[in-house]
C-alpha positions in Angstrom: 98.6 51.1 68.3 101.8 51.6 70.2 103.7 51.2 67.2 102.1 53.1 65.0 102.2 56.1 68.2 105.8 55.2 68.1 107.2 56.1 64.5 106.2 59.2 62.5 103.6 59.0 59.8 104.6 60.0 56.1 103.8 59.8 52.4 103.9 55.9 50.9 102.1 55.6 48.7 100.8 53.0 46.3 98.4 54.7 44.1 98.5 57.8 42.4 95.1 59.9 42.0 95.6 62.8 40.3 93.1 65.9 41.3 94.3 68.9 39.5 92.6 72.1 40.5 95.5 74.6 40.2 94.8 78.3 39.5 98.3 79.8 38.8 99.1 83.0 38.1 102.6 83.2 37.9 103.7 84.3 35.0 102.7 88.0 33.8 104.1 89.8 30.6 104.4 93.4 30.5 105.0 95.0 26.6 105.7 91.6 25.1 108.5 90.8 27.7 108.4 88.0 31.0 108.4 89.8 34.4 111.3 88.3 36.2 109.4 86.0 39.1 111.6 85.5 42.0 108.7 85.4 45.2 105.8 82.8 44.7 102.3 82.5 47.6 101.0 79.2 47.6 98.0 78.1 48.9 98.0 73.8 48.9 96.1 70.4 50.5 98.4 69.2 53.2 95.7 66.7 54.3 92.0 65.7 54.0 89.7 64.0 56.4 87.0 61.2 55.7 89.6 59.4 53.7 91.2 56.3 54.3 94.8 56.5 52.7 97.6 53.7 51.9 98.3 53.8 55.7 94.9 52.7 56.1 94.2 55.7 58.3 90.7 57.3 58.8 91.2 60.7 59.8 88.6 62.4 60.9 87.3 65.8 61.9 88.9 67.4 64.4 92.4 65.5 64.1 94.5 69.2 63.3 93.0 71.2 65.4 94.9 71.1 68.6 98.1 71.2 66.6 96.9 73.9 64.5 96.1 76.2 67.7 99.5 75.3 69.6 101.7 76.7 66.1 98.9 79.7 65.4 102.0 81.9 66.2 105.4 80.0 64.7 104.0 78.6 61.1 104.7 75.1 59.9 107.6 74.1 57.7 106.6 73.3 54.2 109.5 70.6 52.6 110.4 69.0 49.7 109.5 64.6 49.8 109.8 65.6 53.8 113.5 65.6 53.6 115.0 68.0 56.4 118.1 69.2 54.8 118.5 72.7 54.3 118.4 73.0 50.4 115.1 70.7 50.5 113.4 73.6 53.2 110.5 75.3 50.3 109.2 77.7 53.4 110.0 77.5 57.1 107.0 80.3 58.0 103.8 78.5 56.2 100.6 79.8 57.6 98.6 76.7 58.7 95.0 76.7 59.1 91.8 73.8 58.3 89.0 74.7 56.3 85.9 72.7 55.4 85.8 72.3 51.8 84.1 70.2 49.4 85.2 67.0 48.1 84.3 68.3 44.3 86.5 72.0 45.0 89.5 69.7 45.2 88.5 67.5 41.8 87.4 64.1 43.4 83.7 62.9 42.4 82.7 62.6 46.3 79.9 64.1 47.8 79.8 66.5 51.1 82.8 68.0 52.6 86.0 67.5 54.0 88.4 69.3 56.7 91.2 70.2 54.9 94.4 71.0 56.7 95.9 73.7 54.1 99.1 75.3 53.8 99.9 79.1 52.6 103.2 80.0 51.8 105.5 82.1 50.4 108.2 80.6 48.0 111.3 82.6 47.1 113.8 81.8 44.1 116.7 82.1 45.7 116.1 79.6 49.1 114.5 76.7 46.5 114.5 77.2 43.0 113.7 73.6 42.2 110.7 73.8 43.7 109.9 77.3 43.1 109.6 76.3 38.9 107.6 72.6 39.8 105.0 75.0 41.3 105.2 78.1 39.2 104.9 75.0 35.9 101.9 73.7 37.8 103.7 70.3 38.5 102.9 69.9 42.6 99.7 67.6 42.2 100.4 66.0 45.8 101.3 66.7 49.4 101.8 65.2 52.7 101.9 65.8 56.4 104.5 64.5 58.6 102.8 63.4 61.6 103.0 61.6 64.9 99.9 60.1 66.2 98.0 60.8 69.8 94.7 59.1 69.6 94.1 56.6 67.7 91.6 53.4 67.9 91.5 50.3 65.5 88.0 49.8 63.6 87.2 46.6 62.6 84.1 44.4 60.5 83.9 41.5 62.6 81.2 39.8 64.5 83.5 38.2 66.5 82.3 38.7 70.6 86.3 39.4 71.0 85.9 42.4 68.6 83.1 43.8 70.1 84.7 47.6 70.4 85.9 47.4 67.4 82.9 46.8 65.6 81.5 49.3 67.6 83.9 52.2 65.7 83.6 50.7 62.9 79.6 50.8 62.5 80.1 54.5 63.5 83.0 55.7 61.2 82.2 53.7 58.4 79.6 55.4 56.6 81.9 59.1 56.9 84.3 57.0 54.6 84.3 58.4 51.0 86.6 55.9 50.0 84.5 52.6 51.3 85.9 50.4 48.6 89.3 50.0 50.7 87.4 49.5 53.6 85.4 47.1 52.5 88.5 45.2 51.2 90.9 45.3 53.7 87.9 45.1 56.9 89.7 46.7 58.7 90.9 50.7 59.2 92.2 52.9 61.9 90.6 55.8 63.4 92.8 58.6 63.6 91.1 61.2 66.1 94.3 63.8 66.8 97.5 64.0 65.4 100.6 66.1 65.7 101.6 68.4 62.6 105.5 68.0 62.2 105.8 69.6 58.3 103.7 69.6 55.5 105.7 67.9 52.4 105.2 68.6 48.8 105.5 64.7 47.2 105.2 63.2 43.8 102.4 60.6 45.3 100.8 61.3 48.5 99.6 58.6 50.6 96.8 60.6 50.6 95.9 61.7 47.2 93.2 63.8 47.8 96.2 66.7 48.5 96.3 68.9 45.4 97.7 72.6 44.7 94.6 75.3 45.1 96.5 78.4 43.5 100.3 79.9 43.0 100.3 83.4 42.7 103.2 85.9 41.5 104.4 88.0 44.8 107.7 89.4 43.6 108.4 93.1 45.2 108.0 94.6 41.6 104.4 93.8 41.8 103.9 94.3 45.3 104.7 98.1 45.1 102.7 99.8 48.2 101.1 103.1 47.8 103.8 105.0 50.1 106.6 103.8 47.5 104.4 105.5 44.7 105.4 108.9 43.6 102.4 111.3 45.3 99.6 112.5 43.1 99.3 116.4 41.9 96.4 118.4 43.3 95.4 120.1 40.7 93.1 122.0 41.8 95.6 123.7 44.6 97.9 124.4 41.4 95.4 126.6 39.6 94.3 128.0 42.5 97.9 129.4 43.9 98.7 130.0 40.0 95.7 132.5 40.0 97.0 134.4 43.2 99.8 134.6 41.9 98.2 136.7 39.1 96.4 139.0 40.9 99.5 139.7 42.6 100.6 141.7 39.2 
């Protein structure tokens, strides 16, 4: 447990599951011609909870929360395979926020729901155009959250008397696992009850797979023309009226 608390948590994973549910619409044509996109808003799976992932992590409901609240005001950073380089930066202002969702609105056959801690953001062109075209192509299947743990407990299957409070948390979290085939392998799995939020990554494979894309939309100025930039509408009534006073005037 101290070691774990020690290092910070990221993607490595070994398996790749692929949930697909991206609705994208980026890409509008106006009289046969492309509209130039250069601003993207992108709403994506940072993390889900009730799912043990290749760290062998459980995290559970409630784990973002505290993290969540303490950034309400600063936004999260959203990177690129959680590198911290400037040109690997996708958004340093992401909106984050948990939702309970269910298991099938993210593609995966499990039943119920899961907290997902999601990420909105707004992509521009010019500060990572290599990532700007993997999302706007639909090609972001996977994310990940760099973390740092704060409470965390080991559950284990053992009827050992010197696993006694293990057995304990496992008996209890167990049956919230959606994934029990890897729990029922390995024996063993840690409970994961808060966690620290340090940046959201987009990855190739997640050690969590159940991280997809939920939409990328188009938010370039030209579409995002407000009504006080529009040229004011003509009363036509006034027009008639003033045109008739100005008849009776002769």
């Amino acid at each position: 447990i101290a070691l774990k608390k020690s290092t910070e948590k990221r993607a490595d994973a070994v398996s790749y599951v692929n949930s697909e549910v991206s609705k994208i619409n980026a890409n509008k044509e106006e009289n046969g011609t492309q509209t130039e996109i250069d601003k993207l808003q992108v709403k994506v799976v940072i993390n889900t909870t009730n799912f043990i992932d290749s760290h062998n992590d459980l995290h559970i409901n409630g784990i973002w929360n505290k993290s969540v609240s303490d950034n309400a005001n600063k936004g999260f950073l959203h990177l690129q395979e959680h590198d911290r380089d400037f040109d690997k930066v996708i958004s340093d202002n992401a909106k984050g926020y948990v939702e309970s969702i269910t298991w099938k609105s993210i593609g995966l056959p499990y039943s119920g729901k899961t907290e997902a801690l999601i990420f909105d953001s707004i992509i521009e062109k010019k500060r990572n155009e290599f990532m700007f075209k993997q999302y706007s192509n639909g090609w972001v299947k996977n994310h990940s959250v760099g973390m740092r743990y704060v409470k965390i407990d080991l559950a284990i299957n053992s009827e050992s008397e010197w696993d006694k409070d293990e057995k304990e948390l496992w008996d209890k979290y167990y049956p919230i696992v959606v994934n029990k085939e890897i729990a029922d392998e390995r024996g063993y799995f840690w409970v994961v009850s808060e966690a620290k939020v340090i940046e959201g990554s987009a990855v190739v494979m997640g050690s969590n797979s159940a991280t997809p894309t939920l939409s990328v939309e188009n938010k370039s100025e030209a579409d995002n023309i407000t009504s006080e930039q529009e040229e004011p509408s003509i009363d036509t009534q006034k027009v008639e009226q003033s045109l008739k006073e100005l008849l009776n005037k002769f």
